[in-house]
C-alpha positions as CSV (number, residue, x, y, z in Angstrom):
1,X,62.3,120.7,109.8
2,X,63.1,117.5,109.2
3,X,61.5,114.5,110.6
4,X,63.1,111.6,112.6
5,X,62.9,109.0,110.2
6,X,64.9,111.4,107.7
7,X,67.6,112.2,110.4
8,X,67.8,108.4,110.8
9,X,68.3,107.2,106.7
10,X,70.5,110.0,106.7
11,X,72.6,108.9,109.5
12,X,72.3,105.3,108.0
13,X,73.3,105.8,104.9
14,X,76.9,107.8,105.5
15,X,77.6,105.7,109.0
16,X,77.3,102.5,105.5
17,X,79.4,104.8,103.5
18,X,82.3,104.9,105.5
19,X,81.4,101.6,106.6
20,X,80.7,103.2,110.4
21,X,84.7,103.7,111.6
22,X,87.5,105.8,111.7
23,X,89.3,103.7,108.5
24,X,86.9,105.1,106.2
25,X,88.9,106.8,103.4
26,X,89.5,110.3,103.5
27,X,87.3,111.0,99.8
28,X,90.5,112.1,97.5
29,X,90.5,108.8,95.7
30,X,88.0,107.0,93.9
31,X,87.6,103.3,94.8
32,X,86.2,100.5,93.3
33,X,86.8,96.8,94.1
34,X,89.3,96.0,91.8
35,X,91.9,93.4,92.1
36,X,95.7,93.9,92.7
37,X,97.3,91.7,89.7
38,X,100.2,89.7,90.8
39,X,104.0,91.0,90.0
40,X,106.1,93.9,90.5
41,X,105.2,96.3,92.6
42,X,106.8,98.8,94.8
43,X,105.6,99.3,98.3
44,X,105.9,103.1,99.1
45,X,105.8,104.0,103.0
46,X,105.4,107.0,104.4
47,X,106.3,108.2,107.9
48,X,103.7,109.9,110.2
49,X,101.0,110.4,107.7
50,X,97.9,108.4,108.4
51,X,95.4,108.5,106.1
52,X,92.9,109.6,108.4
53,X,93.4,112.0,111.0
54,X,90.6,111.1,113.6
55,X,90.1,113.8,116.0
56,X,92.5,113.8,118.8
57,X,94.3,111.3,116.8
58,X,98.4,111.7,116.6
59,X,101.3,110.1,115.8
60,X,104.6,109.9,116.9
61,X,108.7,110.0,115.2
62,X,111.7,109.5,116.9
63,X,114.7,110.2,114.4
64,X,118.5,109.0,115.7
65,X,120.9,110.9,114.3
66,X,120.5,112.5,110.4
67,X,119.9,111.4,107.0
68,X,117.2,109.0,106.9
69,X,114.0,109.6,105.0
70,X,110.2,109.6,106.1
71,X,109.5,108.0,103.4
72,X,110.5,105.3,100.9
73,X,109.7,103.1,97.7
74,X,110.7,99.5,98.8
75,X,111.0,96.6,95.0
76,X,107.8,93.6,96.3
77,X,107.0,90.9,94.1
78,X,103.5,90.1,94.9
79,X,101.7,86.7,94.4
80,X,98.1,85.2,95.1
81,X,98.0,82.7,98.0
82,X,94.9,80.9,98.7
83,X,92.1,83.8,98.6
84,X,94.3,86.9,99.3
85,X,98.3,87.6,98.6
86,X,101.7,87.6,99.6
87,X,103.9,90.5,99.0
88,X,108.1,89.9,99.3
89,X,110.3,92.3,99.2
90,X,113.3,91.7,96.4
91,X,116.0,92.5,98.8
92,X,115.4,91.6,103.0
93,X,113.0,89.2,104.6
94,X,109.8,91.8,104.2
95,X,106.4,89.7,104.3
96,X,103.0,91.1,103.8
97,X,99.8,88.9,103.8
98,X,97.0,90.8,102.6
99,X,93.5,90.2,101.8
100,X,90.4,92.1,100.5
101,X,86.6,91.6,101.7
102,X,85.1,93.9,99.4
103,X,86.8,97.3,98.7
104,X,89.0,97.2,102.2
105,X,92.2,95.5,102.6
106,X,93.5,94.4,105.3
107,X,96.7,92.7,106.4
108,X,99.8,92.2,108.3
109,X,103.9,93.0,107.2
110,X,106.9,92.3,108.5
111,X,110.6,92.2,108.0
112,X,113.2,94.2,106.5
113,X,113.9,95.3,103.0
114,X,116.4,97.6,100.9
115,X,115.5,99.9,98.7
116,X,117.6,100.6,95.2
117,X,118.7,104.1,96.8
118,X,119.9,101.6,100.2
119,X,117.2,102.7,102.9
120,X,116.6,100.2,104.7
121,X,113.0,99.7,105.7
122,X,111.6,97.7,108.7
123,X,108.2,97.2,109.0
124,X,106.8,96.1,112.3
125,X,109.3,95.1,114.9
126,X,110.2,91.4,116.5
127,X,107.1,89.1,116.4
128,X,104.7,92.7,116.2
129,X,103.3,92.8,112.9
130,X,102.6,95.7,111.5
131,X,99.0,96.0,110.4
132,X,97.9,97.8,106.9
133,X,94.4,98.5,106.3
134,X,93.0,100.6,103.0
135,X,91.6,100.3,99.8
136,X,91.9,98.7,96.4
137,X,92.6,101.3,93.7
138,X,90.3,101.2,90.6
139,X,94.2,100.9,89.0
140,X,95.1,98.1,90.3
141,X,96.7,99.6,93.1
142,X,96.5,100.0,97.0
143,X,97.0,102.4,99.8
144,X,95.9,102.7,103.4
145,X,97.0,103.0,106.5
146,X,100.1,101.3,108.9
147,X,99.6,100.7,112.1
148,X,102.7,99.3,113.8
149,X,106.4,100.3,113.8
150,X,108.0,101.7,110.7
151,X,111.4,102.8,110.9
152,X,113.9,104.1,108.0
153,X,117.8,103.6,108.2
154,X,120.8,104.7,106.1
155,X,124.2,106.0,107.0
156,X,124.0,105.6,110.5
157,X,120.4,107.5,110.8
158,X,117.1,106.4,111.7
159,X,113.4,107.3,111.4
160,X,111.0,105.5,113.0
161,X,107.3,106.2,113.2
162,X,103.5,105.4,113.9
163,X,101.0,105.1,112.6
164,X,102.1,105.4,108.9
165,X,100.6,105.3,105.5
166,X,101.4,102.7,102.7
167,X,100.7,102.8,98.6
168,X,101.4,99.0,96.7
169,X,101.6,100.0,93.1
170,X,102.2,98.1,89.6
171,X,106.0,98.8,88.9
């Protein structure tokens, strides 16, 4: 049987692996701190899939008439400002600030952008932000979590959904 104290560490130790909340990552990818280099990149976004399903935790899609995707690789150019970065998407107004403290990342996007297929992507909605939260990829790479609107549109159709799941990765 095992004592108290042991029960305790134990509980310690994984409540400081998964840094004690629901955003902990769900163990498929190996992390490190590594740093997201500045350049191309597409943003992929995918509709309705956190990364974490809490329990109880859902998500809702509302899809106006047919045709649009659930998910899409949107062209960013990405840049460091001050101690974090800016992500732009080549074609729209899309914005994302992001920075790191240690292995999470966390920041906010908005704005529209076009991807080369011509979805057009909206992340977050009026003067809501979307927020992304996640990881820093041992590749140089991101991917996490949306929280916020995200809505897909071509031909007439649109997808929009919450929460969502983002990858940033070298292009």
């Amino acid at each position: 049987m095992l004592s108290r104290t042991a029960v305790a560490g134990f509980v310690v130790l994984v409540t400081a692996a998964c840094r004690g909340g629901p955003a902990a990552p769900s163990g498929a990818t190996t992390f490190s701190p590594a740093l997201l280099q500045a350049g191309p990149h597409v943003l992929t976004l995918e509709a309705g899939s956190p990364v974490v399903t809490a329990p109880l935790a859902a998500f809702l899609c509302i899809t106006f008439g047919s045709g649009a995707p659930t998910s899409a690789g949107v062209p960013v150019s990405l840049t460091v400002e001050g101690a974090g970065w800016r992500g732009s998407g080549d074609e729209g107004d899309l914005v994302l600030r992001l920075s790191r403290d240690g292995e999470v990342l966390s920041g906010t996007g908005r704005g529209r952008a076009r991807t080369p297929g011509g979805v057009v992507v909206e992340l977050g909605r009026g003067d809501a932000d979307a927020r992304l939260v996640g990881r820093i990829g041992s590749g140089g790479y991101a991917e996490g979590s949306v929280d916020g609107s995200l809505t897909f549109s071509v031909d007439g159709g649109s997808t929009s959904c919450s929460p969502s799941r983002f990858q940033l990765s070298p292009r």
